[in-house]
C-alpha positions as protocol buffer text, in pm:
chain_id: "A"
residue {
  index: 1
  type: UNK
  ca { x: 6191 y: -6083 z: -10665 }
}
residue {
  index: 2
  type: UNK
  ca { x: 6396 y: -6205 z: -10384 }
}
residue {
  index: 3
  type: UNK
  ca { x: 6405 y: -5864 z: -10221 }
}
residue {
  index: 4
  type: UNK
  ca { x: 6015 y: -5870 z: -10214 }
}
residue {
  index: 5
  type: UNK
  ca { x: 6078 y: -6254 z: -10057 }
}
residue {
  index: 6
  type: UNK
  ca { x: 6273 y: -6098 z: -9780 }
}
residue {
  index: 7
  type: UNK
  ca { x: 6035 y: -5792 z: -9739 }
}
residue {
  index: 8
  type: UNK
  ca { x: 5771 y: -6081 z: -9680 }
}
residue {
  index: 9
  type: UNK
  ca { x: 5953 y: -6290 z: -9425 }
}
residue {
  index: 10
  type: UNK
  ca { x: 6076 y: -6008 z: -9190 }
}
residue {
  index: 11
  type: UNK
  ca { x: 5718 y: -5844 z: -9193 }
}
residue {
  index: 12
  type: UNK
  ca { x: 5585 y: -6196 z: -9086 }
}
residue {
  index: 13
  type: UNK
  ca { x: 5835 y: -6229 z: -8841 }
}
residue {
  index: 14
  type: UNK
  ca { x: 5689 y: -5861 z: -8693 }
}
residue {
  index: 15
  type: UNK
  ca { x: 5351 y: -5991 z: -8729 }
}
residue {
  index: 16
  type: UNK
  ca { x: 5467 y: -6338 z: -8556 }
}
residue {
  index: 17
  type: UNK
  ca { x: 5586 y: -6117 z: -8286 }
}
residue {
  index: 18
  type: UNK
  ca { x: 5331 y: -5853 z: -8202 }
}
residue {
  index: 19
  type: UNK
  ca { x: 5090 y: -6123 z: -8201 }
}
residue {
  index: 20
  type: UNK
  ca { x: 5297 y: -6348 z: -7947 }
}
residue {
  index: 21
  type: UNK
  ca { x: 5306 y: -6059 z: -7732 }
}
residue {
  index: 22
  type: UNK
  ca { x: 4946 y: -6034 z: -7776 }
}
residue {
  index: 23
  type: UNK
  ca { x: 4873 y: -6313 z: -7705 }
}
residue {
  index: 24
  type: UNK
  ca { x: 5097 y: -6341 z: -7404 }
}
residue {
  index: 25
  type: UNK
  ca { x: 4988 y: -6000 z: -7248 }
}
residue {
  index: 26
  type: UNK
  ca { x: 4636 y: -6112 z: -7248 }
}
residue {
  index: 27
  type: UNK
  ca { x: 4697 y: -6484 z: -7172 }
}
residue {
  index: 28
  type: UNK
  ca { x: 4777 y: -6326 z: -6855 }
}
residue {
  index: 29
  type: UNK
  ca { x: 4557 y: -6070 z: -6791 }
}
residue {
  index: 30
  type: UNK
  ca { x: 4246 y: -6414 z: -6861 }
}
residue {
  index: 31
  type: UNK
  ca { x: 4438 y: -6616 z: -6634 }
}
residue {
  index: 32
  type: UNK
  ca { x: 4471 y: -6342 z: -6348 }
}
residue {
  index: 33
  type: UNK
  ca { x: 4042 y: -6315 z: -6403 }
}
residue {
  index: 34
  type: UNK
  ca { x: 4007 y: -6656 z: -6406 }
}
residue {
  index: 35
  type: UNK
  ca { x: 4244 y: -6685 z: -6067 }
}
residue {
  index: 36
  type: UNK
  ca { x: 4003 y: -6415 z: -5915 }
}
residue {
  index: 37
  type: UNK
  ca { x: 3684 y: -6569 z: -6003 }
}
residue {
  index: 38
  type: UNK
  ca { x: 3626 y: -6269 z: -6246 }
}
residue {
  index: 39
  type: UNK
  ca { x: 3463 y: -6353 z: -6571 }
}
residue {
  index: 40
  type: UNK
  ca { x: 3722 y: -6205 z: -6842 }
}
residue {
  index: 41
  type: UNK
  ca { x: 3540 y: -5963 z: -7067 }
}
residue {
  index: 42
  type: UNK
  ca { x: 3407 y: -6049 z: -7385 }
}
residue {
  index: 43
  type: UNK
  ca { x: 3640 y: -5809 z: -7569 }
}
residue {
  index: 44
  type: UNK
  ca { x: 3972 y: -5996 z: -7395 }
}
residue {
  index: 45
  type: UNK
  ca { x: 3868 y: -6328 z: -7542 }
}
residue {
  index: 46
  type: UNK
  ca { x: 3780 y: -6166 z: -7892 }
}
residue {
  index: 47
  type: UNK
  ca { x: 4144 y: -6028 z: -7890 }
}
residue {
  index: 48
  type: UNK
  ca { x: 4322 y: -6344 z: -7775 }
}
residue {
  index: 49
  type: UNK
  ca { x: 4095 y: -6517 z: -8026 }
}
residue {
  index: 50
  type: UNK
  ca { x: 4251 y: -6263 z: -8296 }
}
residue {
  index: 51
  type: UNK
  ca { x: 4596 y: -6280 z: -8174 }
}
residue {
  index: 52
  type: UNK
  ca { x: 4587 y: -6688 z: -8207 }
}
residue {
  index: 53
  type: UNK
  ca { x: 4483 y: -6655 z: -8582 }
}
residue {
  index: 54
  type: UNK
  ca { x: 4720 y: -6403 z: -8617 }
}
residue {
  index: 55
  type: UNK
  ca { x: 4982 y: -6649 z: -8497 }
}
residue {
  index: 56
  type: UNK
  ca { x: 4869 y: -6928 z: -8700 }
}
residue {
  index: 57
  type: UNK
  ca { x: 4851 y: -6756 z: -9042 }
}
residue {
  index: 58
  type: UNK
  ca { x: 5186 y: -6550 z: -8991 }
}
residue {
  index: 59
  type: UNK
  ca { x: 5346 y: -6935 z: -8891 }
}
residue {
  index: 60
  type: UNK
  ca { x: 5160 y: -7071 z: -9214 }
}
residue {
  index: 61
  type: UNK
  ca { x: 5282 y: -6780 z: -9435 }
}
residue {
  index: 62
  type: UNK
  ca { x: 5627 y: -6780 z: -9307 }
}
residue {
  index: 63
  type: UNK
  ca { x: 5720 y: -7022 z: -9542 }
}
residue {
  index: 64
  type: UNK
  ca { x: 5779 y: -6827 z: -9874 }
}
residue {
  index: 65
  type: UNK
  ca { x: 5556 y: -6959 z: -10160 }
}
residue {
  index: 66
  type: UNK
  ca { x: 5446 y: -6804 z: -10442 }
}
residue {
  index: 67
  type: UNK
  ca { x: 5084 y: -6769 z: -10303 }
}
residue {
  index: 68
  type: UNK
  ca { x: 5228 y: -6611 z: -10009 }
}
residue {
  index: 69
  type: UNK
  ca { x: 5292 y: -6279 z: -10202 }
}
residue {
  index: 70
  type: UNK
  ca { x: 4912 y: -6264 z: -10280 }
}
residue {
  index: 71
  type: UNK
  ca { x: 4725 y: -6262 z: -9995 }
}
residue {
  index: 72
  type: UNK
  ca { x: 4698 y: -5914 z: -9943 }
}
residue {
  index: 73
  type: UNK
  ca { x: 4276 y: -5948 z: -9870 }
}
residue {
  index: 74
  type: UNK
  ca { x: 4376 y: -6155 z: -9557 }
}
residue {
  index: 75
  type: UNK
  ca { x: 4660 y: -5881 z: -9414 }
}
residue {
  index: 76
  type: UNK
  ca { x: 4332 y: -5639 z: -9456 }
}
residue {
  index: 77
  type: UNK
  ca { x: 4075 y: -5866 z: -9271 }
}
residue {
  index: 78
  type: UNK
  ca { x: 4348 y: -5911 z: -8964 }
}
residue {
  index: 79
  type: UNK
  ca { x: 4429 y: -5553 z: -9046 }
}
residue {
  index: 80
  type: UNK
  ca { x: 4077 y: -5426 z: -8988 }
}
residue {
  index: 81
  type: UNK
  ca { x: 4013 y: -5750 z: -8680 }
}
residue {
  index: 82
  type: UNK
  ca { x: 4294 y: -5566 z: -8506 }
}
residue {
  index: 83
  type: UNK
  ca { x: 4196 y: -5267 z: -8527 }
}
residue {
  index: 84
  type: UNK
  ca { x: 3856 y: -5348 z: -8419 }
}
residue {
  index: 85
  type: UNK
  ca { x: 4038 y: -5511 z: -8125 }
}
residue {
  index: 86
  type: UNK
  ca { x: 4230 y: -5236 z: -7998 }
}
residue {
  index: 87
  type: UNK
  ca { x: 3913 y: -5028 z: -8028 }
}
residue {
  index: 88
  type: UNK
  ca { x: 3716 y: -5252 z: -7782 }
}
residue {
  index: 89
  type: UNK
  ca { x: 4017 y: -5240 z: -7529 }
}
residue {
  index: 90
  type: UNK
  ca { x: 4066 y: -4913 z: -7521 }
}
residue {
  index: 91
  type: UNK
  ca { x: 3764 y: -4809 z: -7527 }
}
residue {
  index: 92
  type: UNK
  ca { x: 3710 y: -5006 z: -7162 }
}
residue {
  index: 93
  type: UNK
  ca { x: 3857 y: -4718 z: -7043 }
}
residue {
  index: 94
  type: UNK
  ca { x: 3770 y: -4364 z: -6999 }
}
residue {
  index: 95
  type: UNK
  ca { x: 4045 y: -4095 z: -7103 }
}
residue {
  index: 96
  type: UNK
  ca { x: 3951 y: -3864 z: -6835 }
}
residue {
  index: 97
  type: UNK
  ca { x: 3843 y: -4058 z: -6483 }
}
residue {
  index: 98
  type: UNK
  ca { x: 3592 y: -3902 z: -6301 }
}
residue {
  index: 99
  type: UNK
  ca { x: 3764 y: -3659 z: -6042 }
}
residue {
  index: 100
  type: UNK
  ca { x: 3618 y: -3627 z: -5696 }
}
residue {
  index: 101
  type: UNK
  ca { x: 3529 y: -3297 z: -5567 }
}
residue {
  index: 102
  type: UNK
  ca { x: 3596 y: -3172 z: -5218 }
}
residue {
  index: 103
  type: UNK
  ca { x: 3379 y: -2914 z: -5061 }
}
């Protein structure tokens, strides 16, 4: 029981973590748009938007209760949000740029 405890806590921890730098990384990248009078895209603010309830429920989950143990179905809906989220991003770019020919 109390190893499963500790399993819990240093997984939040990571998922405190990644989502800080999340957050942070794109936090930057909005505030660089914003600075150049770009609109951000739409798949930036979904991500930080992800990455702050990320932060929130790792932060409310840290705190080892016996409910804490059992919320497997909301790992899988961040689970599947992040994954969604790293599909818009990297799909923003192409994996082969265009190459310009010379004649």
């Amino acid at each position: 029981m109390i190893i499963s405890r500790l399993i819990s806590i240093v997984l939040r921890l990571l998922q405190l973590a990644s989502a800080a730098i999340v957050t942070g990384i794109v936090g930057d990248y909005i505030s660089d748009a914003n600075k150049a009078n770009v609109n951000p895209a739409d798949r930036f603010v979904y991500t930080i938007v992800i990455a702050t309830f990320s932060l929130l429920a790792s932060l409310i989950l840290l705190v080892p209760f016996t409910a804490s143990l059992t919320v497997f179905p909301l790992d899988f809906l961040f689970f599947i949000l992040w994954i969604v989220s790293f599909g818009l991003v990297v799909g923003m770019h192409p994996i082969h740029p265009p190459t310009i020919s010379t004649p």
